[in-house]
C-alpha positions in Angstrom: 0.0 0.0 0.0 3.1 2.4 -0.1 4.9 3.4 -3.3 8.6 4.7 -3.1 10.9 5.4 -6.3 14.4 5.8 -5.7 16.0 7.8 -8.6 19.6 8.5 -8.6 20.7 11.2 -10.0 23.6 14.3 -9.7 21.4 17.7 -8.2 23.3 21.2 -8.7 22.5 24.4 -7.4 20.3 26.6 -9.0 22.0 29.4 -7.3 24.7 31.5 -8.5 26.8 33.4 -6.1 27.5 36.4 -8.9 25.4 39.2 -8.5 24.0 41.3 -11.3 24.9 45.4 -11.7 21.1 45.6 -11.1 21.0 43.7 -7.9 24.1 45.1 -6.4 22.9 48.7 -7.6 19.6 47.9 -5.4 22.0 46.6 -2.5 23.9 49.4 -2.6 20.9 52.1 -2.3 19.2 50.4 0.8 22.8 49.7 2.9 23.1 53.4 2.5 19.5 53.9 4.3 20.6 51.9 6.9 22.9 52.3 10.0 23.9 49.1 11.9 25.1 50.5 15.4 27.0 47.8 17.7 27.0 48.4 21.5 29.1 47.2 24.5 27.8 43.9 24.0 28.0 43.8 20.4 23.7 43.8 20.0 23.1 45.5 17.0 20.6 48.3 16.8 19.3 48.9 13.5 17.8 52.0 12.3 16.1 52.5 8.4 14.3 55.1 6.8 11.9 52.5 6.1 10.4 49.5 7.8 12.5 47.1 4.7 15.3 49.2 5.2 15.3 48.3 9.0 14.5 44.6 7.5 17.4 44.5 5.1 19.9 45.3 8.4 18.7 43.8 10.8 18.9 40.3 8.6 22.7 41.4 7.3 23.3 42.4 11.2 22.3 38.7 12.4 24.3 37.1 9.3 27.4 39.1 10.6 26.6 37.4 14.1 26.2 33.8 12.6 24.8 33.9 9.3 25.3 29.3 9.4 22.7 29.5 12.2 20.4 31.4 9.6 21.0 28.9 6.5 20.7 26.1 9.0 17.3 27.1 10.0 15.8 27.6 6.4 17.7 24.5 5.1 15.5 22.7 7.8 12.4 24.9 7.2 12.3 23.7 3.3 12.8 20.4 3.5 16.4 20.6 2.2 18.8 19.5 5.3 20.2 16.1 3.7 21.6 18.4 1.1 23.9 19.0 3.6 24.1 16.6 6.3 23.5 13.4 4.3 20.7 10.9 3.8 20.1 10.5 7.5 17.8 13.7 8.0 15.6 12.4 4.2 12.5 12.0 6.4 13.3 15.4 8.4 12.6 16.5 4.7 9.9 14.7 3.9 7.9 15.8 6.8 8.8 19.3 6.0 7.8 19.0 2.2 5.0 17.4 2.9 3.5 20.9 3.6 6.2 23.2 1.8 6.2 23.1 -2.2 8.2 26.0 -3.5 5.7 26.2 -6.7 3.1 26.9 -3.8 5.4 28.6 -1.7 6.0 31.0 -4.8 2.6 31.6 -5.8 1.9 32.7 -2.2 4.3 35.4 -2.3 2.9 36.9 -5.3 -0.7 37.1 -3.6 0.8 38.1 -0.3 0.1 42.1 0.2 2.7 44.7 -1.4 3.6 45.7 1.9 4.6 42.2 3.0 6.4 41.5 0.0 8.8 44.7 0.3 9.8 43.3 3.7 10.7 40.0 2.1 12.3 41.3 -1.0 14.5 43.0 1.8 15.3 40.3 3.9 16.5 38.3 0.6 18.4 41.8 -0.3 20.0 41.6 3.5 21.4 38.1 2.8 22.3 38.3 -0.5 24.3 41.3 0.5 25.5 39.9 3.1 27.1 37.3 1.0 28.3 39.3 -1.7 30.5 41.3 0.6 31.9 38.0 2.6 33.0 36.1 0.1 35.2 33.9 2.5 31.8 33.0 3.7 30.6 29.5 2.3 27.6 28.6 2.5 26.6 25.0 2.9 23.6 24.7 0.4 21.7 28.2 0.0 24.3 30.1 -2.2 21.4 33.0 -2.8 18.2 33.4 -0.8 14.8 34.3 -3.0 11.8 36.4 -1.2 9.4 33.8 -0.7 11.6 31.7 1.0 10.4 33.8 4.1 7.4 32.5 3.7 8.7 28.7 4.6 9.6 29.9 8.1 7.0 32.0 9.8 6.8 30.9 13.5 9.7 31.4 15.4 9.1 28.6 18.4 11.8 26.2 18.3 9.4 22.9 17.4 7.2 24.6 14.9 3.9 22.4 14.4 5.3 20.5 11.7 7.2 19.0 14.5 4.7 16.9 16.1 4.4 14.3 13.2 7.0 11.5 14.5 9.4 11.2 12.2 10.1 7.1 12.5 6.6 6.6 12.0 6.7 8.9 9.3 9.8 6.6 7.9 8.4 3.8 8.6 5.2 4.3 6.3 7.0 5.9 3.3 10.2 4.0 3.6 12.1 1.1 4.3 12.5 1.4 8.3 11.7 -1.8 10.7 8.5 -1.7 13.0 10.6 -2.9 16.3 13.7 0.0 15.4 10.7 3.1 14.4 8.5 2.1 18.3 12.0 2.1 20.2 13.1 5.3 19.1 9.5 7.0 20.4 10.7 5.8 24.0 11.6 9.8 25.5 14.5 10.2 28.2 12.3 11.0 31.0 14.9 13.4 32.6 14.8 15.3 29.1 14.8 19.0 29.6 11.2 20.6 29.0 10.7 22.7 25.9 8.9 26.2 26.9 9.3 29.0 28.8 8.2 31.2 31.7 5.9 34.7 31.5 5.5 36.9 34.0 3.0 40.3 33.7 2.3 42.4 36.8 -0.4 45.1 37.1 0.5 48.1 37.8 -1.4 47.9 41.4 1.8 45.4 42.1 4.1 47.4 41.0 5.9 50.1 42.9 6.3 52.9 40.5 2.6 52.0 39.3 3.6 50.9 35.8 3.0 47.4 34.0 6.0 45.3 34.6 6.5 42.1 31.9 9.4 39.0 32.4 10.4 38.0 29.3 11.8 34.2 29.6 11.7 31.9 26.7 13.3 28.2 27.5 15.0 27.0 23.8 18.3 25.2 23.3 21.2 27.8 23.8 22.0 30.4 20.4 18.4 29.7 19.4 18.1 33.1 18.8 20.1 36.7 18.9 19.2 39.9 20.4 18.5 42.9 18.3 16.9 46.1 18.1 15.3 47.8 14.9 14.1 51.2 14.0 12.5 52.9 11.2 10.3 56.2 10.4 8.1 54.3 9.8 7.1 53.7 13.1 9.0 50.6 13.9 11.3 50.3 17.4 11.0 47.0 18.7 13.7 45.0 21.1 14.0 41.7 21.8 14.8 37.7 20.9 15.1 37.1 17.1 15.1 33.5 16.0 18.1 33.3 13.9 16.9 34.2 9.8 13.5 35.9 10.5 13.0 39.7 10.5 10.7 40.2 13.4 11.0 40.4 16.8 9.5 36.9 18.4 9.5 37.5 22.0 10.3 41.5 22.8 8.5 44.9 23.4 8.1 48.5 21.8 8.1 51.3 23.7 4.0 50.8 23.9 3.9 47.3 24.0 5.6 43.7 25.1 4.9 40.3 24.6 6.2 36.6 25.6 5.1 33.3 24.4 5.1 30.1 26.3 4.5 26.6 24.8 0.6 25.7 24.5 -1.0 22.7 25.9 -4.0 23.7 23.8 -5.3 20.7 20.6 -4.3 22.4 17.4 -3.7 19.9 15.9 -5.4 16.4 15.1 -5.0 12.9 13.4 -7.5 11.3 11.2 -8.0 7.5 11.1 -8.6 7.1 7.1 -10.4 4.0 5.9 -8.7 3.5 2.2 -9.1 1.1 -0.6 -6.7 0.6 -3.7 -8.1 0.9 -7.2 -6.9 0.6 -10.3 -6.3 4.6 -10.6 -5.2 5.2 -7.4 -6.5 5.1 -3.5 -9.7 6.2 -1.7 -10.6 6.8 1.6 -14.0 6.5 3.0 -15.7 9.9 3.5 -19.2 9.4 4.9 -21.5 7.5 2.2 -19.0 8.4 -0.7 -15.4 7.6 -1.5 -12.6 10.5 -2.4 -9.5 9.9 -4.1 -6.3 10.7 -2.1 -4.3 13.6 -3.7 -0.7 11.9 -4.9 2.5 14.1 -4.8 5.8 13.4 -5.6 8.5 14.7 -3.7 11.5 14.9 -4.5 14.7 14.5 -1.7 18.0 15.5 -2.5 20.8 14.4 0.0 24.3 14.6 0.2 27.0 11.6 -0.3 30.9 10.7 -0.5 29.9 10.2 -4.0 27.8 13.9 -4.4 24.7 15.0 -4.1 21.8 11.9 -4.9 18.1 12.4 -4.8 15.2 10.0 -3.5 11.8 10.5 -4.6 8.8 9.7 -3.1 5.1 9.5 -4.0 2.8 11.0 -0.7 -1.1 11.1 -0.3 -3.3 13.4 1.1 -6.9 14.0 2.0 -8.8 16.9 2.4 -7.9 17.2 6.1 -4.0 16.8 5.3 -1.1 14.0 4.7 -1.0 10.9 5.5 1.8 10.5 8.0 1.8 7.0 9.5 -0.5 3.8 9.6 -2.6 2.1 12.8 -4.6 -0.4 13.2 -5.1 -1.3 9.3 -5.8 2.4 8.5 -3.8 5.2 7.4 -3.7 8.2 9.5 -3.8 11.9 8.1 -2.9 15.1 9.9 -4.5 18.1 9.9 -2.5 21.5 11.1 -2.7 25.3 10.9 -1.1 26.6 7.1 -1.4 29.8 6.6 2.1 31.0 6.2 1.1 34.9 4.9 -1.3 35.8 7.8 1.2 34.2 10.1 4.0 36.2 8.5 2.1 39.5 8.9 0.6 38.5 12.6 4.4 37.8 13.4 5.7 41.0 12.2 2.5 43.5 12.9 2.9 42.7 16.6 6.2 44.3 17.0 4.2 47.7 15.9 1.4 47.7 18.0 1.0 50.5 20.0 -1.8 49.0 22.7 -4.0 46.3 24.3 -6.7 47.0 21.5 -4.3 47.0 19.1 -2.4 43.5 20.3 -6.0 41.6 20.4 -6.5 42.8 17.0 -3.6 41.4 15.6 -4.5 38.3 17.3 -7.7 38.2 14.8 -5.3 36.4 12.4 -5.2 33.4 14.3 -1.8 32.1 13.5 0.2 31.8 16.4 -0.6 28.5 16.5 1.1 26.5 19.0 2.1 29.6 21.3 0.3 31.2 24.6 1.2 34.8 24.9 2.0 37.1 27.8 1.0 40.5 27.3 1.7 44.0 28.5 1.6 47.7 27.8 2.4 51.2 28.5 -1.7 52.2 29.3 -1.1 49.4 32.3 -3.1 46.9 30.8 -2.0 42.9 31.3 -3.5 40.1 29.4 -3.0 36.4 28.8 -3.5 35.0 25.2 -4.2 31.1 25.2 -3.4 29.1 21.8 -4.1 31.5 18.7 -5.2 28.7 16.4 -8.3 26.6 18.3 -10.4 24.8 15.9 -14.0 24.4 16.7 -14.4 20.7 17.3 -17.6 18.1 18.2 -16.6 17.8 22.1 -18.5 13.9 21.7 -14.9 12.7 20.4 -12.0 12.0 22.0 -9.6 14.5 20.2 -6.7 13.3 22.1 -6.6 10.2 19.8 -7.0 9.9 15.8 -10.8 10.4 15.1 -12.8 8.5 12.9 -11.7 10.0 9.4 -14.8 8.3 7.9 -17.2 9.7 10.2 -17.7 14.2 8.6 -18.8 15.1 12.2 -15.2 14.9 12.9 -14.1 17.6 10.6 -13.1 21.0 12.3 -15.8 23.8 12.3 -13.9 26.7 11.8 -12.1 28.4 14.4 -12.6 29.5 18.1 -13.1 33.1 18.9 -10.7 34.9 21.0 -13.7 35.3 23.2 -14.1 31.6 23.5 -10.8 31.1 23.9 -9.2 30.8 27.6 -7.7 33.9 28.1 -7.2 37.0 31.0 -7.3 41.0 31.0 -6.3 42.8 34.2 -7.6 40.3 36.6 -8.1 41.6 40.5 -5.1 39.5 41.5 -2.9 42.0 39.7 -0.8 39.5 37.4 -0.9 36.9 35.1 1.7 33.9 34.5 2.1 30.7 32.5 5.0 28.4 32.7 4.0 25.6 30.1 1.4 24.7 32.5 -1.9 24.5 32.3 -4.0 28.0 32.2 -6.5 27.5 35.3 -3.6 29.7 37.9 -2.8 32.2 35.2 -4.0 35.0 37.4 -4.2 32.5 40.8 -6.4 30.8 42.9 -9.0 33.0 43.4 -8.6 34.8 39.7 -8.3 32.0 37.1 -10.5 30.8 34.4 -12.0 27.4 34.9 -11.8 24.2 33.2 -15.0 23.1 33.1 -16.0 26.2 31.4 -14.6 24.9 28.1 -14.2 21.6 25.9 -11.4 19.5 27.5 -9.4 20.0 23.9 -8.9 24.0 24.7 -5.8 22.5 26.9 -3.9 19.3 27.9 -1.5 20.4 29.8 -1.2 19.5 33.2 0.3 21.8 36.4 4.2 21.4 36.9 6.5 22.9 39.6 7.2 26.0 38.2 3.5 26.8 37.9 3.6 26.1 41.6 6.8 28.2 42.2 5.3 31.5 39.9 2.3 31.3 42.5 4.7 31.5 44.8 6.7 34.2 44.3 3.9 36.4 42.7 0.5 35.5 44.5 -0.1 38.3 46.9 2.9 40.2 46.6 2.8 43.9 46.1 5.6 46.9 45.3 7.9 45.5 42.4 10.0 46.4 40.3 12.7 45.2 38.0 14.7 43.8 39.9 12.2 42.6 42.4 10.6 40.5 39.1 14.2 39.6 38.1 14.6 38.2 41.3 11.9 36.3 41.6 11.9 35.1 38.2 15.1 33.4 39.5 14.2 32.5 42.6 16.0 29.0 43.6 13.4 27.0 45.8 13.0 24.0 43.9 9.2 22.8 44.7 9.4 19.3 43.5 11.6 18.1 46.3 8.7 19.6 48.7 6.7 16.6 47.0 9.2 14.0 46.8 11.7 13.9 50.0 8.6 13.7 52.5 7.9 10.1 50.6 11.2 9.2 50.9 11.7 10.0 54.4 8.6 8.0 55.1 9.8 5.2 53.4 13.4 5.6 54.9 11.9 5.9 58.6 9.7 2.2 57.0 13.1 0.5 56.7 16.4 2.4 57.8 19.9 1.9 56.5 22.8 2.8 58.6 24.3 3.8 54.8 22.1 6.4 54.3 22.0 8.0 57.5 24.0 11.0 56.1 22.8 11.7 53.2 19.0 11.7 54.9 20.1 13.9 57.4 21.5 16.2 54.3 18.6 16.5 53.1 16.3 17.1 56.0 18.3 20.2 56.7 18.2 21.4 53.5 15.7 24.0 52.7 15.3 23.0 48.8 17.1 26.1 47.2 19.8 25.7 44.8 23.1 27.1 44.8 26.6 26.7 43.5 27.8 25.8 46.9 24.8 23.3 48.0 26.0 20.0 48.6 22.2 18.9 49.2 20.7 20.1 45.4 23.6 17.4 44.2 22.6 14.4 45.7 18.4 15.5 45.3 19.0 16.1 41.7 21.1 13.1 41.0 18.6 10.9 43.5 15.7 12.7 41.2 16.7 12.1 37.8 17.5 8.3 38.8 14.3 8.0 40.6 12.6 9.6 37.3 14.4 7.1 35.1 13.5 3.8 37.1 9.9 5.2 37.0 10.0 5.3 33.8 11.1 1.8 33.3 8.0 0.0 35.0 6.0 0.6 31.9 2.8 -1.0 34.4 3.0 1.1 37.0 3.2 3.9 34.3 0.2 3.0 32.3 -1.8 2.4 35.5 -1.2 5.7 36.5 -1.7 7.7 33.6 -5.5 5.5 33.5 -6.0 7.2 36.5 -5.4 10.5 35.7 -2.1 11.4 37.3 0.6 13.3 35.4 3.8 11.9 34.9 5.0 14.1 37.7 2.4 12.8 40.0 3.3 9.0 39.3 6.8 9.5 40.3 5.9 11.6 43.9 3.5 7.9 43.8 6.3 5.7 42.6 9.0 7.0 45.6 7.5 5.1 48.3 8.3 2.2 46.4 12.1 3.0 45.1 13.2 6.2 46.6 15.6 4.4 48.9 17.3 2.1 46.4 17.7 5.2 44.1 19.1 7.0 46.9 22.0 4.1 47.4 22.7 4.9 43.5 22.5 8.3 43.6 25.1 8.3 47.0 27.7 5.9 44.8 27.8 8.0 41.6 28.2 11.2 43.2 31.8 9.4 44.8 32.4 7.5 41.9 32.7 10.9 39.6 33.6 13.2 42.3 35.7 12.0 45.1 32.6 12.6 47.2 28.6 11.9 48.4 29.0 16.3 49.6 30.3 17.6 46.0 28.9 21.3 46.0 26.3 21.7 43.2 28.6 24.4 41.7 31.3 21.8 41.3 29.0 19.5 38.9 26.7 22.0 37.1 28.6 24.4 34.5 28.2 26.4 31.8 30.7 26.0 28.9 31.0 27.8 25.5 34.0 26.6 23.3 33.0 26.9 19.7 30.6 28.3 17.4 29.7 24.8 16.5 25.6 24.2 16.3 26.6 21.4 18.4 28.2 22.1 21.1 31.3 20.0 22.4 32.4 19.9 26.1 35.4 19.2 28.1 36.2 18.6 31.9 39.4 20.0 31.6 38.6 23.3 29.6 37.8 26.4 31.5 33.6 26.1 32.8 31.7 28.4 35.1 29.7 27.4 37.9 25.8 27.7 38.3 23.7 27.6 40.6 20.2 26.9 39.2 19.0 23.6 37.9 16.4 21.7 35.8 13.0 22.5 35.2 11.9 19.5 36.1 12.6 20.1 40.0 10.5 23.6 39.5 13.7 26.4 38.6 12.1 29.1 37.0 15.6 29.8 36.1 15.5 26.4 34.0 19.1 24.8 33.1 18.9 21.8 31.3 21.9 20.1 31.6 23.6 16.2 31.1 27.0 15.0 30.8 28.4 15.1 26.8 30.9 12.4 25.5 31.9 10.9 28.6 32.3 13.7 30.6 32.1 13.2 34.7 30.6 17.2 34.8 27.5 18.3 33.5 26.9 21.5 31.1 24.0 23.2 29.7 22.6 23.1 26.6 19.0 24.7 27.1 16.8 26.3 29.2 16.6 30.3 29.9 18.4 31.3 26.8 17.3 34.9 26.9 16.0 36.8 29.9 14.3 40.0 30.2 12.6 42.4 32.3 10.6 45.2 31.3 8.6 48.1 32.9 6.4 50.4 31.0 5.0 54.1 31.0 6.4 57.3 29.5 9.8 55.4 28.5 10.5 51.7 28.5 12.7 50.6 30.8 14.4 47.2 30.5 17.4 44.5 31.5 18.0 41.9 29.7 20.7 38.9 29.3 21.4 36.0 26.7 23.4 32.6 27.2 26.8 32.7 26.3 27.3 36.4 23.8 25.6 37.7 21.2 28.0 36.5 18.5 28.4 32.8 17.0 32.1 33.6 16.4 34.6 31.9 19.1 37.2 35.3 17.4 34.8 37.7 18.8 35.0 40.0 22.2 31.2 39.1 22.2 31.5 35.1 21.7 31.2 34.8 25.2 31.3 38.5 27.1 27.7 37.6 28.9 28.6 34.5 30.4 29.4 35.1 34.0 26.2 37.4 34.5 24.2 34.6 32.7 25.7 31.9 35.2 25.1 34.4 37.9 21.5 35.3 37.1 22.3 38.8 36.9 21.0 41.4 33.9 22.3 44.1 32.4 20.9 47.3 31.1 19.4 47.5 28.0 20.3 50.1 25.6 16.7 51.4 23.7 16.8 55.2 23.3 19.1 56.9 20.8 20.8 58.8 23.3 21.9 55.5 25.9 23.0 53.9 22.4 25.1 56.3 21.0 26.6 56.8 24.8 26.8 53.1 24.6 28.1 52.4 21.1 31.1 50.9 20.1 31.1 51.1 16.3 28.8 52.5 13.9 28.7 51.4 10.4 26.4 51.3 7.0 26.4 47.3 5.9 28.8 46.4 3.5 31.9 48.7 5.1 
């Protein structure tokens, strides 16, 4: 039932590196319109006559910083990564063709409005600019970048939606790849670092100077994305986290304005169970009392080899609702997701010019921030919460957590929910709002939230975590801050899982003592369950929790039982420590004096921060200079989340994700705001700014961020037109 075609043949670039008198005529004009200013840090602050001037700089500024990061991120976003990393990542491009075909792609741009398209004919301008005066720059596959190619990357979250079709599975149907070797690669290290972030907004009855306060703290892997500032006359001066090849602001503020996005727990997405038959001219799937033919596709997969570049080509289906992605049961299973890459394109850029509240919710009436919650605030004092921007109006009588009955039309989708049906908050009496990947019901606290049974159970799946727990904690009732009141408490260091799970374990220990483990008890019952670079404690909890986690994890019946009864993965392990907290404890005890010498190695000792190279993967080395920190995983409840592991048989262990950009921000008259990012701004091991930002990072401390001409030209530290 699946048809594959492997074609071999030599693929060359339709590229060419040489750029007309036309083009670099064009290039020429707008670099002159544009002045790239680079501070103390190295952040670029672009200013442009025009909003595609400011475009054209701000792209060329971020290729500067690590233009490979940019060309990695759109060779991934069209389907094209084999061409340069071989014929494993072929189904990483598959499941990204399956929805980008550059003859769509293409015709999209021309309909997209005139507006739009000068802001993507810049953005290619930037680039190709960018080249054209670095010519000891090689790029891997994209030797020029075309307008609509902006289009193929619209969304800057780190898993766009795409990302939730499993890719063995995907493999698996289309391809060659074993049933038993596809299922064991879905198995998911349970001590795996959480993908999300953290938003804070306070009202200004909170806030000591009365003025709307906003914490701005996405969770991505490290050098996800670059700081940068833009300015035009056109009305544009926004600040913030860039993901690395777009030219808008993702997570930032204006001087009216600020938002944050956090991962949704909301349904956007949905499978179909198809019921198909094979004819003679092709294959059907059952649609109510009739039968529809399945669209076919080929795709075509270029990939690179000792031997050159090869291609694959493969035949896909679709039906009305989307692909087909995988197979259950007998039945083919489609997909369908949110495509609508022009109104996401303008939602994603016309929020970095809104000037209020009103303004912000109208921008959200292009439903195409998808898989995002946002965090709102503004200069007027007004806080908001903005649940999932893409809700499809579903029959609540199915079970949308499962494929649906393709067959059956009732399942179809019935347009889209309303902003005022969606979960959402506006200056609630509690005075601030907060989401942390966690389910939306505390947003604004006890007393203050929405509740769930005032929607379908498909407007959110998310459970509560522990740092939904720890934001109640430090913001629930708590009056007169300020910026670095909310920088403090966004990096508070109680970690609130251990409040759950040493109580169990101390039960359990108290059940059946060991002489063995006296210590190390009595370590812990003295600890007050912060983390620090100097706590011997947070070393042995976190290397008793993630053990504990992974043995949990392992008794696939005790997990399955739990999860029937409605517990959260979270609350099967705080059940699960009664029965193997002890044992895990033993193990936890012998590694930490197996790798360090000692059961008391401070936290600081073991936990590091490390930058060597610009590489996209990072290496690591015990005996290379590291820094200390104090915070930890998410998973115990750090709002300051560090997600760390040892790399290539290392004894320490360094981080790779977590709080990759912090900010704080206060609005009113002027914006005032401090900000830091992991690591430096550049991706260049040869620049002052590869790792400048380090030791505040490691030390949770911000500095001042540079927003008004006259702190950036007291601040600046070269000013230049691109190109000199």
């Amino acid at each position: 039932m699946k048809s594959f075609f492997l074609v071999i043949v030599f693929v060359f670039s339709g590229f060419s590196s040489v750029a007309s008198s036309s083009d670099l005529e064009r290039w020429q004009e707008q670099a002159g319109q544009v002045t790239i200013t680079r501070d103390t840090w190295g952040i670029p602050h672009i200013y442009g006559k025009t909003d595609a001037n400011a475009v054209f700089g701000m792209i060329y500024a971020q290729a500067e910083d690590d233009f490979h990061r940019i060309e990695l991120n759109y060779l991934n976003a069209m389907g094209r990564l084999a061409e340069s990393e071989g014929e494993d990542e072929l189904y990483r491009d598959l499941r990204m063709k399956l929805y980008i075909d550059p003859t769509d792609i293409k015709q999209k741009y021309s309909e997209s409005p005139a507006d739009l398209k000068k802001l993507m004919n810049a953005w290619a301008d930037g680039l190709n600019y960018y080249l054209h005066t670095h010519p000891e720059i090689t790029p891997k596959v994209i030797k020029a970048f075309e307008p609509w190619m902006a289009l193929t990357f619209t969304e800057g979250s780190i898993g766009g939606d795409i990302e939730r079709i499993n890719i063995k599975r995907l493999e698996r149907f289309y391809g060659f790849a074993k049933a038993d070797v596809a299922v064991a690669q879905l198995t998911q290290d349970p001590n795996a670092e959480p993908q999300g972030s953290n938003g804070f907004a306070i009202a200004p009855e909170n806030t000591k100077n009365g003025k709307a306060l906003l914490l701005i703290n996405p969770h991505t892997s490290f050098y996800f994305r670059a700081e940068v500032h833009m300015r035009s006359d056109e009305g544009l001066n926004a600040y913030g986290a860039v993901t690395w090849g777009q030219f808008f602001i993702y997570q930032g503020f204006n001087e009216k304005t600020g938002w944050m996005h956090t991962s949704s727990g909301a349904d956007f997405i949905d499978e179909y169970s198809e019921t198909i038959e094979q004819r003679k001219d092709g294959h059907y799937y059952k649609y109510g009392d009739t039968w529809r033919k399945l669209r076919e596709r080929q795709i075509t997969l270029p990939y690179k080899t000792a031997m050159g570049q090869k291609s694959k080509t493969v035949t896909v289906f679709y039906s009305h609702r989307g692909p087909i992605v995988r197979d259950l049961d007998g039945k083919w299973v489609s997909v369908a997701l949110m495509q609508n890459p022009i109104d996401a394109l303008k939602q994603s850029y016309g929020r970095t010019k809104t000037k209020n509240y009103a303004d912000y919710r109208e921008n959200m009436q292009l439903h195409t921030n998808s898989s995002n919650n946002t965090l709102f605030a503004d200069s007027d004092g007004n806080i908001a919460y903005f649940h999932s921007n893409f809700i499809p109006r579903r029959d609540p009588s199915f079970n949308w957590k499962e494929p649906v009955d393709g067959s059956n039309p009732a399942t179809d989708w019935l347009g889209l929910h309303t902003l005022d049906e969606t979960v959402g908050g506006h200056n609630p009496k509690s005075g601030y709002l907060n989401n942390t990947n966690n389910w939306p019901w505390m947003m604004a606290g006890p007393k203050y939230s929405p509740k769930a049974s005032d929607y379908p159970s498909y407007m959110e799946n998310y459970p509560e975590n522990y740092r939904g727990i720890h934001a109640i904690e430090v913001l629930d009732g708590k009056k007169d801050f300020t910026i670095d009141s909310l920088a403090a408490a966004a990096y508070d260091n109680h970690l609130t899982a251990f409040d759950v799970l040493l109580p169990v374990l101390y039960t359990a220990y108290k059940a059946a003592p060991a002489v063995e483990l006296a210590e190390q008890i009595a370590l812990l019952k003295t600890w007050d369950h912060r983390s620090s670079v100097n706590s011997t404690a947070t070393s042995l909890a976190v290397f008793w929790g993630q053990d504990l986690r992974r043995k949990a994890a392992e008794n696939d019946i005790a997990e399955a039982e739990a999860l029937a009864r409605g517990l959260s993965f979270s609350e099967y392990v705080a059940e699960y420590t009664a029965q193997i907290g002890v044992a895990t404890l033993y193990e936890a005890k012998a590694k930490l004096i197996a790798d360090f010498g000692s059961a008391e190695t401070p936290w600081g000792e073991i936990n590091r921060f490390q930058r060597l190279t610009g590489d996209i993967v990072q290496p690591f080395d015990d005996s290379a200079e590291s820094i200390p920190v104090g915070f930890t995983s998410a998973r115990w409840g750090s709002l300051a989340a560090y997600g760390q592991r040892t790399f290539n048989g290392t004894k320490r262990i360094y981080g790779t994700r977590g709080n990759s950009f912090v900010a704080v921000v206060e609005f009113g008259d002027k914006v005032v705001a401090k900000a830091i990012t992991a690591g430096g701004q550049s991706g260049d091991p040869a620049s002052p700014h590869f790792n400048d930002q380090a030791s505040l990072y490691a030390a949770g401390k911000l500095r001042d961020v540079y927003f008004y001409p006259e702190d950036i030209q007291k601040n600046a530290k070269r000013k230049y037109h691109p190109g000199e």
